[in-house]
DRENPA-3360 file (N, C-alpha, C; in nm, 2 decimals, always signed):
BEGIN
1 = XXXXXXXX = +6.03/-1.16/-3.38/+6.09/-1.04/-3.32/+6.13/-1.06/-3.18 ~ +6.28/-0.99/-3.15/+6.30/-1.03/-3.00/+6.23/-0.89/-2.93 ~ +6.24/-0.90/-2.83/+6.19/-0.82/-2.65/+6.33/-0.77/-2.67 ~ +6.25/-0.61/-2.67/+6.36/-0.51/-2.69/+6.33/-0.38/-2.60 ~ +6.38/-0.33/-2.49/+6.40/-0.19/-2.44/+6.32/-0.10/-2.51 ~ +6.29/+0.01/-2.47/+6.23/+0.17/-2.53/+6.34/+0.27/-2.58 ~ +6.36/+0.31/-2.65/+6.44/+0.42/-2.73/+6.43/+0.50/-2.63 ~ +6.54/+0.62/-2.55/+6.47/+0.70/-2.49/+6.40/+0.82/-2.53;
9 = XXXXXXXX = +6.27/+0.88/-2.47/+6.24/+0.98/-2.56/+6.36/+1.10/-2.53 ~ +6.46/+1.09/-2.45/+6.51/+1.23/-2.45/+6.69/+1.16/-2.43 ~ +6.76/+1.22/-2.54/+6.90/+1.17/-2.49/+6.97/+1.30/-2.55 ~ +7.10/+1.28/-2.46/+7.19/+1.46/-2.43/+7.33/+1.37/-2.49 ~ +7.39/+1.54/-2.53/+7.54/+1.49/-2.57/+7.59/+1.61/-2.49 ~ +7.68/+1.65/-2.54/+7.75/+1.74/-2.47/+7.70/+1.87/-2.55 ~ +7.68/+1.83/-2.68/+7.64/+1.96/-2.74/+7.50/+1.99/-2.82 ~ +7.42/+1.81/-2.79/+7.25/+1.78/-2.84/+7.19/+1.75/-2.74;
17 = XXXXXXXX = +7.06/+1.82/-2.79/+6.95/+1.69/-2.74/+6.89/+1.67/-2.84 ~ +6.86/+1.54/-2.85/+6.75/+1.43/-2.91/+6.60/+1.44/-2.79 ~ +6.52/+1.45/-2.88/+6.36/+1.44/-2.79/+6.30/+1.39/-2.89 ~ +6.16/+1.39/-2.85/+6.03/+1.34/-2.91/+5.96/+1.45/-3.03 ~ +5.89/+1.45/-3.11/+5.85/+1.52/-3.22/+5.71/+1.63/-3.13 ~ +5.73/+1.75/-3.18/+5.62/+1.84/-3.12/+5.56/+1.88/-3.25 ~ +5.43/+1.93/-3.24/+5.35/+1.99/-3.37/+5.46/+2.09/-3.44 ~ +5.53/+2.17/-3.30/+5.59/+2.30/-3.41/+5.74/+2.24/-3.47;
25 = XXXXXXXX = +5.76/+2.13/-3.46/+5.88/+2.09/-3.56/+5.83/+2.12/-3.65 ~ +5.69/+2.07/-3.75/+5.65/+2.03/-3.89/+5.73/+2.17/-3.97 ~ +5.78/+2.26/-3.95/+5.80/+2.37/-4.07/+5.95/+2.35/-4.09 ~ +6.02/+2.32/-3.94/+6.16/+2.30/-3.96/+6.17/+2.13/-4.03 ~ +6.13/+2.02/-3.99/+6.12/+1.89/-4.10/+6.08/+1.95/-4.20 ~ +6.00/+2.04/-4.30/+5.98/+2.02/-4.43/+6.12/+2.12/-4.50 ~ +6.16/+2.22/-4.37/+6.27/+2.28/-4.43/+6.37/+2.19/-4.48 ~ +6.41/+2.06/-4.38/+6.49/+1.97/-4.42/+6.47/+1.87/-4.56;
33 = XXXXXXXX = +6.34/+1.85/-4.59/+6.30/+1.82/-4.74/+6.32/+1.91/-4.81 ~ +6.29/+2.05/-4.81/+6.33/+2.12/-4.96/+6.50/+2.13/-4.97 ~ +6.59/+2.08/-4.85/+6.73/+2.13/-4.89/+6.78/+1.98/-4.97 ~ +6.71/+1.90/-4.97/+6.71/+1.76/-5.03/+6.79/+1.73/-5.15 ~ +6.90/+1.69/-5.14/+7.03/+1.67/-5.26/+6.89/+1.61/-5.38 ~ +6.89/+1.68/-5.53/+6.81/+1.60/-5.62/+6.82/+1.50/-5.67 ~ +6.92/+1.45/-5.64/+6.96/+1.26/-5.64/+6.87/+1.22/-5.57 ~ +6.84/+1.28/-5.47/+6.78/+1.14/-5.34/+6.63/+1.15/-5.38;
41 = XXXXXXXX = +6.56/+0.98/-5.38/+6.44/+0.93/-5.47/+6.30/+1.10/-5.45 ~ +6.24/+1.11/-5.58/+6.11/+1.19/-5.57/+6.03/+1.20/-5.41 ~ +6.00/+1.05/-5.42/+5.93/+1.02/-5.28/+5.99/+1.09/-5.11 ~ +6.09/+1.14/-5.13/+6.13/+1.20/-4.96/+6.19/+1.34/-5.02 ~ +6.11/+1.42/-5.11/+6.10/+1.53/-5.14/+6.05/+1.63/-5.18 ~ +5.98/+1.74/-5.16/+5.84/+1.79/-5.16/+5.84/+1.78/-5.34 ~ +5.72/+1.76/-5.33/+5.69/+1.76/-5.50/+5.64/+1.89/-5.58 ~ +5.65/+1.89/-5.72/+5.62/+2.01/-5.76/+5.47/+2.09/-5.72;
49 = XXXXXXXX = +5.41/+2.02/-5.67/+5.26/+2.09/-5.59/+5.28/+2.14/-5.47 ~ +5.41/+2.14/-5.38/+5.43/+2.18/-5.26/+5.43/+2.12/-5.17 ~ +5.42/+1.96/-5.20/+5.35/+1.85/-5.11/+5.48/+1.76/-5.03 ~ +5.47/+1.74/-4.95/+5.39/+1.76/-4.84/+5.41/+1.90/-4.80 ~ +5.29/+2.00/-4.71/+5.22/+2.08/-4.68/+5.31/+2.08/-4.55 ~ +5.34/+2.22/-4.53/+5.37/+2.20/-4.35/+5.25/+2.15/-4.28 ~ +5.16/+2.18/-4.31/+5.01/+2.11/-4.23/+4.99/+1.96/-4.29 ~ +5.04/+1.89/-4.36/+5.07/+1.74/-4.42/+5.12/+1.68/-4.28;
57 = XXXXXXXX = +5.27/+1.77/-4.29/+5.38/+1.76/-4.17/+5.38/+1.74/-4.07 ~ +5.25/+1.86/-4.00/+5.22/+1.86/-3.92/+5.08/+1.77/-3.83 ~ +5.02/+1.68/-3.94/+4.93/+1.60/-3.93/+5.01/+1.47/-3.90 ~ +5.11/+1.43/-3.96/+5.22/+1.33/-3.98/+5.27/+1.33/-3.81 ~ +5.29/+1.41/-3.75/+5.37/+1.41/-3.61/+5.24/+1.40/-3.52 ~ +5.11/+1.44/-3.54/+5.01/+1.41/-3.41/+4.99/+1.30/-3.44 ~ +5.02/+1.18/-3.54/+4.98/+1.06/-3.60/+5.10/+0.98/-3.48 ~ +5.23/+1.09/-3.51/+5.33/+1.00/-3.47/+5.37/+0.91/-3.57;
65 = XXXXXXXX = +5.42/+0.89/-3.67/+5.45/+0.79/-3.77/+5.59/+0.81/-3.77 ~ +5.68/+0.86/-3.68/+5.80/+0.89/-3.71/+5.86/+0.78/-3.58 ~ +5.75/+0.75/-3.49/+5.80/+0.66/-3.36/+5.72/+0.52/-3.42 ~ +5.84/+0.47/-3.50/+5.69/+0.35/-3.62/+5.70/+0.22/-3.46 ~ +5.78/+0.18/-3.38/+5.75/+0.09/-3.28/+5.83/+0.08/-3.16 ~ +5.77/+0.02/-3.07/+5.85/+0.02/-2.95/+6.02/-0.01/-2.96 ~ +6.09/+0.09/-2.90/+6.26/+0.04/-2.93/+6.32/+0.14/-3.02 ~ +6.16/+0.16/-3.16/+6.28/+0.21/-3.27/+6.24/+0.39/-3.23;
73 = XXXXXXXX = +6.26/+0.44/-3.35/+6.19/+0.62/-3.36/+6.28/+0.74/-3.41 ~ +6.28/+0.82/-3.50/+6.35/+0.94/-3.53/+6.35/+1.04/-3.42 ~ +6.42/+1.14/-3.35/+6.42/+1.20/-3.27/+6.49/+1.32/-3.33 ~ +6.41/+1.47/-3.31/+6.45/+1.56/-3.35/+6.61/+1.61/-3.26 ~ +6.70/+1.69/-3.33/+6.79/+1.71/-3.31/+6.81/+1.86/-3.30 ~ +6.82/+1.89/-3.15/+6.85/+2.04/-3.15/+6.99/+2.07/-3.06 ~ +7.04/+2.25/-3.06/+7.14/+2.24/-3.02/+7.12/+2.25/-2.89 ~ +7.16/+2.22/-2.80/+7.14/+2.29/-2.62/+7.22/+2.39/-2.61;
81 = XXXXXXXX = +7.23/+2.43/-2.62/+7.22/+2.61/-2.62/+7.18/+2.67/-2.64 ~ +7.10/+2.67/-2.76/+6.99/+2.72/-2.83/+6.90/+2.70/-2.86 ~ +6.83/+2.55/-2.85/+6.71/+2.49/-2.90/+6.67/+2.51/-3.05 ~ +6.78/+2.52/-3.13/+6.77/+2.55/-3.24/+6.78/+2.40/-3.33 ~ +6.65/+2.35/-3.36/+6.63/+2.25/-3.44/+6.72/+2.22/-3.54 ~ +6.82/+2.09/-3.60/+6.89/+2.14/-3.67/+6.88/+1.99/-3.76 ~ +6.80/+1.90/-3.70/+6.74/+1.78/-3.77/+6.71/+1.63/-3.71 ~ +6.75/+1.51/-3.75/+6.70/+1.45/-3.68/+6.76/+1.34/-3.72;
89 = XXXXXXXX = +6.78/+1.22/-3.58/+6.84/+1.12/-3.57/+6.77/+0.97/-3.50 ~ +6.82/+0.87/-3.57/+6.74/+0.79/-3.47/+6.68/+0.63/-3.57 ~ +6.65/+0.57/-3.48/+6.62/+0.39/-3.51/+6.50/+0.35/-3.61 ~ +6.53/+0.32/-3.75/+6.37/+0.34/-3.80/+6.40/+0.18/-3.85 ~ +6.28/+0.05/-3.86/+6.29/+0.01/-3.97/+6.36/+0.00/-4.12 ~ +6.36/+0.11/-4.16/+6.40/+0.12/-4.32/+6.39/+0.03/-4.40 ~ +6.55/-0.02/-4.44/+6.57/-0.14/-4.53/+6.63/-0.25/-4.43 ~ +6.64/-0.22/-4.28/+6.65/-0.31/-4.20/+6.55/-0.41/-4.14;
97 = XXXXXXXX = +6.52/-0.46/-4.05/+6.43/-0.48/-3.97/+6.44/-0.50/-3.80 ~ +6.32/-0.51/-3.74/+6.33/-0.47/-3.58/+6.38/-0.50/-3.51 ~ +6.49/-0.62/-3.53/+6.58/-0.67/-3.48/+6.69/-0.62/-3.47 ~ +6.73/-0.59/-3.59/+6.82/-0.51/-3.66/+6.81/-0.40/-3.74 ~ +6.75/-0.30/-3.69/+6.73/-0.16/-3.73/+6.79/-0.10/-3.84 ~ +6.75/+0.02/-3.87/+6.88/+0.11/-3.97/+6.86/+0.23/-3.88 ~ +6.97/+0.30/-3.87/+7.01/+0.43/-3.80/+7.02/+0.54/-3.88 ~ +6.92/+0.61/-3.89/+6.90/+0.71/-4.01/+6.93/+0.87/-3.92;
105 = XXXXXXXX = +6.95/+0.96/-3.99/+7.01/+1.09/-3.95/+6.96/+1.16/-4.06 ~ +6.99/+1.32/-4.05/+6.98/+1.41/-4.15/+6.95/+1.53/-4.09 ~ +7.10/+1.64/-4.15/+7.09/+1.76/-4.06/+7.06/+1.86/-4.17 ~ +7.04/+1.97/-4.12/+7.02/+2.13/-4.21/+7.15/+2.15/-4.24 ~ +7.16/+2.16/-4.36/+7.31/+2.25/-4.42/+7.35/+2.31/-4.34 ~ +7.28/+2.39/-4.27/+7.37/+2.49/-4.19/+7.42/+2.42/-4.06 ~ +7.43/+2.34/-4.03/+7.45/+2.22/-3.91/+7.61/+2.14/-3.93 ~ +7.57/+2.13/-4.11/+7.68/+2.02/-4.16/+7.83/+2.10/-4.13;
113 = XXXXXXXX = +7.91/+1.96/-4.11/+8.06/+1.99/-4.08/+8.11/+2.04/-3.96 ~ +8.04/+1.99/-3.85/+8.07/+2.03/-3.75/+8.06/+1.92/-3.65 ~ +8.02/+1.80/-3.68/+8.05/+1.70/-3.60/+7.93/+1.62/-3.56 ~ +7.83/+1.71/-3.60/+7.70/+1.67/-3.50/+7.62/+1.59/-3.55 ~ +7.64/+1.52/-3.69/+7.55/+1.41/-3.69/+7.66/+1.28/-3.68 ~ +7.79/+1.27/-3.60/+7.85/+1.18/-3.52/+7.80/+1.19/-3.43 ~ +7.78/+1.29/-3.35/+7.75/+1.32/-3.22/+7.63/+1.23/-3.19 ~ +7.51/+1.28/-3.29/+7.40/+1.23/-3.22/+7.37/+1.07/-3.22;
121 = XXXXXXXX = +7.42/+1.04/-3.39/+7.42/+0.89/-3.39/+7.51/+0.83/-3.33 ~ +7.63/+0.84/-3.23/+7.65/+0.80/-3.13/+7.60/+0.76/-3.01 ~ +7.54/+0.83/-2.96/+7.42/+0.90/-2.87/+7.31/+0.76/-2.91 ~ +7.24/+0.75/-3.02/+7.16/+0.67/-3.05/+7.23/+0.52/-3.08 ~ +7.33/+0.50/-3.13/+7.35/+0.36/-3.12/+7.38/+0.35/-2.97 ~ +7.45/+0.39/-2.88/+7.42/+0.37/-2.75/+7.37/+0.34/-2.69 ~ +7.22/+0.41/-2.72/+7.13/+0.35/-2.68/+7.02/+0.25/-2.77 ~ +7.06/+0.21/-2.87/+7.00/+0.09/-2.92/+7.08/+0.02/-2.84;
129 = XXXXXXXX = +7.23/+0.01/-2.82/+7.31/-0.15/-2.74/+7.19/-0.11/-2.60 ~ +7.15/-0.04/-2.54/+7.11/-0.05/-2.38/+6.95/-0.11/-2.46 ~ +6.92/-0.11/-2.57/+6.78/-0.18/-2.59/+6.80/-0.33/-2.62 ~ +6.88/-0.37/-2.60/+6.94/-0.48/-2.65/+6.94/-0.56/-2.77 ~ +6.96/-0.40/-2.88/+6.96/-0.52/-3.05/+7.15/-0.53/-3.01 ~ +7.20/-0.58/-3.12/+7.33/-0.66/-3.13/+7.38/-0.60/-3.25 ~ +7.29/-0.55/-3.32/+7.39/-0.49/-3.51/+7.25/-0.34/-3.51 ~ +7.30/-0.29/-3.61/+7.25/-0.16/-3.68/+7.30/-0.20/-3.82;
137 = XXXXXXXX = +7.23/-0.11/-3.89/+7.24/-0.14/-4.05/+7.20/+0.01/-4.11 ~ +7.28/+0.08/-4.20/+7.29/+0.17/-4.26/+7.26/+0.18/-4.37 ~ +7.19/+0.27/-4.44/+7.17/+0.26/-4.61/+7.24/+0.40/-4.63 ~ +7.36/+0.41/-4.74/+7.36/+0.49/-4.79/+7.37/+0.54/-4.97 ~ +7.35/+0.61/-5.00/+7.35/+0.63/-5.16/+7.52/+0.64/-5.18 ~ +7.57/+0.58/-5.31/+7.72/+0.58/-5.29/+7.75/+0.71/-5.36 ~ +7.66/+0.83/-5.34/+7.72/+0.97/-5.41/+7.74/+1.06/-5.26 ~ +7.67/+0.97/-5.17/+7.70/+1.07/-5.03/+7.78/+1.05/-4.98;
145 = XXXXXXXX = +7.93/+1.08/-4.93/+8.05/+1.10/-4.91/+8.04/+1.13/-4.77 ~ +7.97/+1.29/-4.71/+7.96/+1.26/-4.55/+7.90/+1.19/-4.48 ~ +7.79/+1.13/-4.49/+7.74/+1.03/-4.47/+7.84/+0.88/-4.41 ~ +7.92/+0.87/-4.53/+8.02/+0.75/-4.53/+8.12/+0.80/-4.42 ~ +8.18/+0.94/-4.38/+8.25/+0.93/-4.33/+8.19/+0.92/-4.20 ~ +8.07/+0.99/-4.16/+8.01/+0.98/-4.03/+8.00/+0.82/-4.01 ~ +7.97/+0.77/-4.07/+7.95/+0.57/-4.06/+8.07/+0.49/-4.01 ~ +8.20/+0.58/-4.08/+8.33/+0.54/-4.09/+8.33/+0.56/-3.89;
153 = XXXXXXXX = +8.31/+0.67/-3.88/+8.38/+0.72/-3.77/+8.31/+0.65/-3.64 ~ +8.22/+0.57/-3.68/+8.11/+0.48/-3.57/+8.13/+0.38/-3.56 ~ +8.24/+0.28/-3.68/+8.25/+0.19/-3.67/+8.19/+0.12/-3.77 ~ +8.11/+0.14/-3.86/+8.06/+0.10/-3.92/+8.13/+0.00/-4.07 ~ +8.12/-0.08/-4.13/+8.19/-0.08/-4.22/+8.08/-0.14/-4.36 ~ +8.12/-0.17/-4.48/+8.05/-0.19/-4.60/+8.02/-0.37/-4.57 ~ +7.92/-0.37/-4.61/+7.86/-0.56/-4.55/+7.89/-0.63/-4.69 ~ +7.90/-0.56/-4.79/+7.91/-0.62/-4.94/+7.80/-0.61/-5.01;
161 = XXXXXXXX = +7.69/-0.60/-4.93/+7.53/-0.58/-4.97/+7.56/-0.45/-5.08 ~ +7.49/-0.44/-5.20/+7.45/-0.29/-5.31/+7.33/-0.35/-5.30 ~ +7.27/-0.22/-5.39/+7.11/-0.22/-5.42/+7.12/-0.11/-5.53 ~ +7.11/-0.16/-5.64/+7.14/-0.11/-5.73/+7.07/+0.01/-5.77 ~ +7.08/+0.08/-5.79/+6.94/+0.23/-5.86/+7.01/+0.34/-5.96 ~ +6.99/+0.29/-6.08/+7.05/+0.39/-6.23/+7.05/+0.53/-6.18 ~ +6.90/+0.49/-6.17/+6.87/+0.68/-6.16/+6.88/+0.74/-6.03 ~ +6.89/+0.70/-5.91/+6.94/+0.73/-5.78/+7.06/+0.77/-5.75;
169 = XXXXXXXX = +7.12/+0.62/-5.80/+7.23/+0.62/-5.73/+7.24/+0.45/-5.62 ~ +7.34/+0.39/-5.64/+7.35/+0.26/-5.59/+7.34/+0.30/-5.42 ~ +7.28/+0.22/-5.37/+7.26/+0.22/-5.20/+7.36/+0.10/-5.13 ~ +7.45/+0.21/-5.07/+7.54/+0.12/-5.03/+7.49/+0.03/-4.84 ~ +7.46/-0.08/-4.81/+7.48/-0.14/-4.71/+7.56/-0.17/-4.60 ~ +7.59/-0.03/-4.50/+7.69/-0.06/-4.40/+7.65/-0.11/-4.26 ~ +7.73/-0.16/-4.23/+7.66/-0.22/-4.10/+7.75/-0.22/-3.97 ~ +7.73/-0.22/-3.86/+7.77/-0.23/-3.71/+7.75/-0.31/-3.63;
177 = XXXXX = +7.84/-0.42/-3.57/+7.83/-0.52/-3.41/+7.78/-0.44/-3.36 ~ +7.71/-0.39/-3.25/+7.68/-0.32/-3.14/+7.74/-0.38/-3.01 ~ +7.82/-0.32/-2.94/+7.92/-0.37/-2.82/+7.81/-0.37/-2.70 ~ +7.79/-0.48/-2.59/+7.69/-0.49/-2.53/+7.72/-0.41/-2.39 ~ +7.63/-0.35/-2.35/+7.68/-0.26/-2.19/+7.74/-0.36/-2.07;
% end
Protein backbone atom coordinates (compact mmCIF):
# COMPACT_ATOMS: atom_id res chain seq x y z
CA UNK A 1 0.00 0.00 0.00
CA UNK A 2 1.32 3.53 -0.86
CA UNK A 3 1.48 6.73 1.72
CA UNK A 4 -1.62 8.47 1.02
CA UNK A 5 -3.07 12.07 2.36
CA UNK A 6 -6.32 12.19 4.74
CA UNK A 7 -9.80 12.45 3.04
CA UNK A 8 -11.00 15.70 4.35
CA UNK A 9 -13.44 15.39 7.05
CA UNK A 10 -15.30 18.47 5.69
CA UNK A 11 -15.48 19.51 1.84
CA UNK A 12 -17.98 22.33 0.27
CA UNK A 13 -19.42 22.79 -3.18
CA UNK A 14 -21.27 25.51 -4.07
CA UNK A 15 -24.40 23.88 -3.10
CA UNK A 16 -22.95 20.68 -0.51
CA UNK A 17 -21.23 19.92 2.24
CA UNK A 18 -19.70 16.62 2.77
CA UNK A 19 -18.68 16.03 6.67
CA UNK A 20 -18.05 13.31 9.02
CA UNK A 21 -20.91 10.90 10.33
CA UNK A 22 -22.79 12.08 13.68
CA UNK A 23 -25.06 9.58 15.85
CA UNK A 24 -28.24 11.58 14.48
CA UNK A 25 -27.52 10.64 10.82
CA UNK A 26 -28.46 6.83 11.73
CA UNK A 27 -32.41 7.41 10.87
CA UNK A 28 -31.68 9.46 7.73
CA UNK A 29 -28.89 6.37 6.43
CA UNK A 30 -31.50 3.78 7.11
CA UNK A 31 -34.06 5.99 5.35
CA UNK A 32 -31.61 5.68 2.42
CA UNK A 33 -31.77 1.70 2.74
CA UNK A 34 -35.56 1.33 2.74
CA UNK A 35 -35.70 3.49 -0.63
CA UNK A 36 -33.31 0.73 -2.04
CA UNK A 37 -34.07 -0.20 -5.81
CA UNK A 38 -35.03 -4.34 -5.12
CA UNK A 39 -32.42 -5.33 -7.59
CA UNK A 40 -29.67 -4.16 -5.49
CA UNK A 41 -28.15 -7.50 -3.40
CA UNK A 42 -30.47 -8.51 0.07
CA UNK A 43 -27.30 -7.63 2.08
CA UNK A 44 -27.48 -3.44 1.73
CA UNK A 45 -31.14 -3.63 2.46
CA UNK A 46 -33.14 -3.75 5.58
CA UNK A 47 -34.47 -7.22 5.88
CA UNK A 48 -37.82 -8.52 6.50
CA UNK A 49 -37.18 -8.23 10.56
CA UNK A 50 -36.42 -4.50 10.25
CA UNK A 51 -32.75 -5.06 10.38
CA UNK A 52 -30.71 -3.03 10.48
CA UNK A 53 -32.38 -1.03 13.47
CA UNK A 54 -31.91 2.68 13.48
CA UNK A 55 -30.10 1.81 16.79
CA UNK A 56 -28.00 -1.02 14.57
CA UNK A 57 -27.27 2.32 12.55
CA UNK A 58 -26.63 4.16 15.03
CA UNK A 59 -24.05 1.76 16.80
CA UNK A 60 -22.38 1.33 13.27
CA UNK A 61 -21.36 5.29 13.25
CA UNK A 62 -19.92 5.38 17.05
CA UNK A 63 -17.91 2.33 15.68
CA UNK A 64 -17.12 4.44 12.70
CA UNK A 65 -17.03 1.69 10.16
CA UNK A 66 -18.01 3.97 7.46
CA UNK A 67 -14.28 5.85 7.75
CA UNK A 68 -12.81 1.88 7.01
CA UNK A 69 -8.94 3.80 6.61
CA UNK A 70 -6.83 6.57 6.50
CA UNK A 71 -7.41 8.49 2.89
CA UNK A 72 -10.53 6.55 2.24
CA UNK A 73 -14.41 7.27 4.12
CA UNK A 74 -18.21 7.86 3.05
CA UNK A 75 -19.16 11.42 4.03
CA UNK A 76 -22.63 12.38 4.64
CA UNK A 77 -24.17 14.72 2.16
CA UNK A 78 -26.20 17.68 3.09
CA UNK A 79 -27.60 20.75 1.42
CA UNK A 80 -25.95 24.19 2.72
CA UNK A 81 -28.81 25.94 2.99
CA UNK A 82 -30.51 23.81 4.78
CA UNK A 83 -28.51 21.11 6.39
CA UNK A 84 -30.88 18.86 5.07
CA UNK A 85 -29.20 15.30 4.82
CA UNK A 86 -29.74 14.07 1.43
CA UNK A 87 -27.07 11.13 1.45
CA UNK A 88 -23.71 10.23 1.06
CA UNK A 89 -20.48 10.31 -0.89
CA UNK A 90 -17.07 9.32 -0.67
CA UNK A 91 -13.74 6.75 -0.98
CA UNK A 92 -14.50 3.18 0.28
CA UNK A 93 -12.47 0.05 -0.50
CA UNK A 94 -15.38 -1.79 -2.19
CA UNK A 95 -14.35 -3.93 -5.12
CA UNK A 96 -11.32 -1.67 -5.42
CA UNK A 97 -8.51 -1.41 -3.27
CA UNK A 98 -6.45 1.32 -1.14
CA UNK A 99 -4.51 2.27 -3.75
CA UNK A 100 -7.08 2.47 -5.98
CA UNK A 101 -10.34 3.13 -4.28
CA UNK A 102 -14.03 2.88 -5.54
CA UNK A 103 -16.03 6.21 -5.22
CA UNK A 104 -19.33 5.23 -3.93
CA UNK A 105 -22.43 7.85 -3.64
CA UNK A 106 -26.13 7.38 -2.95
CA UNK A 107 -28.76 10.09 -2.62
CA UNK A 108 -32.60 10.24 -1.32
CA UNK A 109 -35.05 10.15 -4.16
CA UNK A 110 -35.95 13.33 -3.35
CA UNK A 111 -32.30 14.73 -4.04
CA UNK A 112 -32.24 12.83 -7.51
CA UNK A 113 -32.01 14.90 -10.75
CA UNK A 114 -30.69 17.71 -9.75
CA UNK A 115 -27.09 17.39 -10.16
CA UNK A 116 -25.92 16.68 -6.81
CA UNK A 117 -24.46 13.48 -6.80
CA UNK A 118 -22.04 15.01 -9.71
CA UNK A 119 -21.57 17.72 -7.54
CA UNK A 120 -20.35 15.82 -4.61
CA UNK A 121 -18.38 13.10 -6.37
CA UNK A 122 -16.52 15.73 -7.94
CA UNK A 123 -15.81 17.34 -4.75
CA UNK A 124 -14.46 13.87 -3.65
CA UNK A 125 -12.35 12.69 -6.53
CA UNK A 126 -10.64 16.06 -6.11
CA UNK A 127 -9.80 15.41 -3.29
CA UNK A 128 -8.65 11.78 -3.59
CA UNK A 129 -6.11 13.47 -6.65
CA UNK A 130 -4.79 15.93 -3.47
CA UNK A 131 -4.32 12.42 -1.52
CA UNK A 132 -2.28 11.27 -4.06
CA UNK A 133 -4.05 7.97 -5.49
CA UNK A 134 -3.76 8.20 -9.48
CA UNK A 135 -7.18 6.10 -10.60
CA UNK A 136 -10.73 5.62 -8.80
CA UNK A 137 -12.80 2.63 -9.82
CA UNK A 138 -16.57 2.53 -9.91
CA UNK A 139 -18.91 -0.47 -9.52
CA UNK A 140 -22.07 -0.17 -11.08
CA UNK A 141 -25.10 -2.58 -11.64
CA UNK A 142 -25.78 -2.34 -15.49
CA UNK A 143 -29.78 -1.63 -14.70
CA UNK A 144 -28.64 1.77 -13.08
CA UNK A 145 -28.71 4.33 -15.83
CA UNK A 146 -28.08 7.46 -13.49
CA UNK A 147 -25.48 6.24 -11.94
CA UNK A 148 -23.75 5.78 -15.52
CA UNK A 149 -24.54 9.09 -16.44
CA UNK A 150 -23.14 10.71 -13.29
CA UNK A 151 -19.74 8.49 -14.11
CA UNK A 152 -20.02 9.66 -17.71
CA UNK A 153 -19.99 13.22 -16.68
CA UNK A 154 -16.63 12.68 -14.39
CA UNK A 155 -14.86 11.17 -16.80
CA UNK A 156 -15.13 8.02 -16.11
CA UNK A 157 -15.31 5.34 -18.76
CA UNK A 158 -16.15 1.29 -18.85
CA UNK A 159 -12.58 -0.72 -18.13
CA UNK A 160 -14.04 -3.91 -19.95
CA UNK A 161 -14.09 -5.55 -16.46
CA UNK A 162 -18.17 -7.30 -15.82
CA UNK A 163 -18.92 -9.29 -12.87
CA UNK A 164 -21.47 -11.18 -13.66
CA UNK A 165 -24.79 -11.62 -11.24
CA UNK A 166 -28.20 -13.47 -12.75
CA UNK A 167 -30.14 -12.38 -10.00
CA UNK A 168 -28.68 -8.84 -9.44
CA UNK A 169 -27.82 -7.66 -12.25
CA UNK A 170 -24.20 -7.67 -14.04
CA UNK A 171 -21.72 -5.04 -12.21
CA UNK A 172 -20.37 -2.96 -14.51
CA UNK A 173 -16.43 -1.77 -13.91
CA UNK A 174 -15.83 1.95 -14.60
CA UNK A 175 -12.84 3.57 -13.99
CA UNK A 176 -10.94 7.19 -13.89
CA UNK A 177 -6.96 8.54 -14.45
CA UNK A 178 -7.11 11.01 -11.69
CA UNK A 179 -5.35 14.34 -13.04
CA UNK A 180 -2.59 15.22 -10.52
CA UNK A 181 -2.76 18.94 -8.76
Amino acid sequence: MGIYGELPAELMTERLRLRRWVPSDAEDYRGLSLERDPRVPPARRIDAEGRPTVEDIRGWLLDNPLLAAPGLGLLPVELRATGEFIGYCGLTIGQGSFDEPEIAYELARRAHGRGYATEAARAVMEAAARTGRRRLWATVREWNAPSFRVLGKLGFHHSGRVTEDAEHGDTIWMTRVLDPD
